[in-house]
C-alpha positions as CSV (number, residue, x, y, z in Angstrom):
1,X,11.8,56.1,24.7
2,X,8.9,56.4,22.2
3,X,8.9,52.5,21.2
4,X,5.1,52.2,21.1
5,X,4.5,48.2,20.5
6,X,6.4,45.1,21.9
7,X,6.3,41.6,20.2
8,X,7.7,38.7,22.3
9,X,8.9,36.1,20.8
10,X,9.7,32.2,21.9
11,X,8.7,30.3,24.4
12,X,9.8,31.1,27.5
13,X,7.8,32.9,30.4
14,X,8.6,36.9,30.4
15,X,7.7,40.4,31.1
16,X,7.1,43.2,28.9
17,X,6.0,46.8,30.3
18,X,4.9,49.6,28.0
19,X,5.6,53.2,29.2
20,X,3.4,56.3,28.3
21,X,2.8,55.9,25.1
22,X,-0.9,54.4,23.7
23,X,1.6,50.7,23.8
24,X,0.7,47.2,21.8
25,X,1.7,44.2,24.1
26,X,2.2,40.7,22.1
27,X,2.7,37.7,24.5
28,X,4.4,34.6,23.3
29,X,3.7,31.0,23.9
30,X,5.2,30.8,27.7
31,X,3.9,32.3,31.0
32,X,3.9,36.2,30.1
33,X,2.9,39.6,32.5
34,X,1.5,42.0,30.0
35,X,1.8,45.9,31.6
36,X,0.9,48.7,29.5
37,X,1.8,51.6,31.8
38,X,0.3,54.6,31.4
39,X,-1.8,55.2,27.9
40,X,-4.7,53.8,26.6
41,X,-3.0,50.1,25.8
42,X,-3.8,46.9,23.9
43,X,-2.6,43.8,25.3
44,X,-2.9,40.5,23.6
45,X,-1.8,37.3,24.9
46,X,-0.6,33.8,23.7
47,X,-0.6,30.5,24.7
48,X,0.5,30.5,28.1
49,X,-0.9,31.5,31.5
50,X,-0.8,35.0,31.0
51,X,-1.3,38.2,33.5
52,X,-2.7,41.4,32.2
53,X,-1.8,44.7,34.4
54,X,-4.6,47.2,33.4
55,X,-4.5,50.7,35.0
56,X,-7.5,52.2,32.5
57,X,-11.1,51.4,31.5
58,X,-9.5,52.1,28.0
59,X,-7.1,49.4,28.4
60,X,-8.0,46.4,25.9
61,X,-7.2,42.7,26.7
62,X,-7.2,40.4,23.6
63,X,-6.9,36.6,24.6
64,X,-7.9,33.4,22.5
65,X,-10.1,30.8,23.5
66,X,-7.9,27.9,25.2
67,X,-4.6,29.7,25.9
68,X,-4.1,28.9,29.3
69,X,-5.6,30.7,32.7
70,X,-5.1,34.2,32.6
71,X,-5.8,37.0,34.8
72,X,-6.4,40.5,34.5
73,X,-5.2,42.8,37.3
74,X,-6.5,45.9,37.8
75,X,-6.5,48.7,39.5
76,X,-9.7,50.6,38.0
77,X,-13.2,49.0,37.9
78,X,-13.0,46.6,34.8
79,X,-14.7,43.4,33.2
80,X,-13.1,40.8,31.9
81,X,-12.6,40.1,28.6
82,X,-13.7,37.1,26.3
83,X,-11.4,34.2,27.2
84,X,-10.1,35.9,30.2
85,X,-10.7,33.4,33.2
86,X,-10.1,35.5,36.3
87,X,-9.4,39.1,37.8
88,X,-8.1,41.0,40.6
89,X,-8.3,44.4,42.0
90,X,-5.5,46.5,43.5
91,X,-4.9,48.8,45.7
92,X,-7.4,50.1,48.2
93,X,-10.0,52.5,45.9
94,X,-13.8,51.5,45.9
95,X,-13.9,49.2,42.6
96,X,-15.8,46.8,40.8
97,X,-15.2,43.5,38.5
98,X,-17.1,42.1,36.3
99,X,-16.8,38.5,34.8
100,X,-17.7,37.3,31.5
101,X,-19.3,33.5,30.5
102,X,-16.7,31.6,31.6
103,X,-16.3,30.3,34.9
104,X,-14.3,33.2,36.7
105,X,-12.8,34.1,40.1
106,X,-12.9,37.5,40.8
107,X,-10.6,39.1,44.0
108,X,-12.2,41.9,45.4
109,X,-9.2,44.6,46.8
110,X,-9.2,46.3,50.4
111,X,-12.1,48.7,48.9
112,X,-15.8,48.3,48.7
113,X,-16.2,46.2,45.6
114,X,-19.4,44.8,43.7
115,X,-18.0,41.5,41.9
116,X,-20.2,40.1,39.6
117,X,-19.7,36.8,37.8
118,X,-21.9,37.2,35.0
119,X,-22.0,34.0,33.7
120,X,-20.7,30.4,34.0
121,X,-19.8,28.6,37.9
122,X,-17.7,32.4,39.4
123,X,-16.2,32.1,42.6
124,X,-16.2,35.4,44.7
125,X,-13.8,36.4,47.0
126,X,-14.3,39.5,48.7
127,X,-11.3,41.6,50.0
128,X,-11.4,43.5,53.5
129,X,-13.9,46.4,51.9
């Protein structure tokens, strides 16, 4: 379909995956999984403990200060966004992950990865790279 933006609404935890399209993800207040799919994608959370799928350097991650722990997932070399507590890589490619101020925990994937906190109290937990 060509349905470019998604908007959930309520409170309870869901999942809302884009497609090819250049997609606009909206979380809601509950536990939400954010996945853009192919396209350069914005993904913007809400109040709950929220996971961002990210596939693209391009990809943007919009979260508010306070809304919960969230994580980005990725599977291209990324750095967290503002408010965005933690990350992890996928797959097996040769990655990195930056953090931001916060205090983050970044997964390294089965690839050689450079995780760098950046700021704040990071935990760092290599993967098998």
């Amino acid at each position: 379909a060509n349905v470019e933006d998604g908007v959930l609404l309520g409170t309870a935890g869901l999942s809302l995956t884009g497609n090819a399209q250049n997609n606009t993800l909206s979380g809601n207040a509950g536990n939400n999984t954010l996945d853009g799919g192919a396209g350069i994608d914005t993904l913007i959370g809400g109040a709950g403990d929220d996971v961002y799928i990210v596939d693209t350097r391009s990809d943007t991650v919009i979260e508010a200060a306070g809304e919960g722990r969230d994580v980005i997932r990725s599977s291209v070399s990324y750095t967290l966004s503002a408010n965005v507590e933690d990350g992890v890589l996928l797959g097996t490619a040769n990655l990195n992950f930056g953090g931001n101020a916060l205090s983050n925990i970044l997964t390294g994937n089965a690839g050689n990865n450079v995780l760098d906190g950046l700021g704040g109290t990071d935990t760092l937990i290599g993967g098998a790279g």
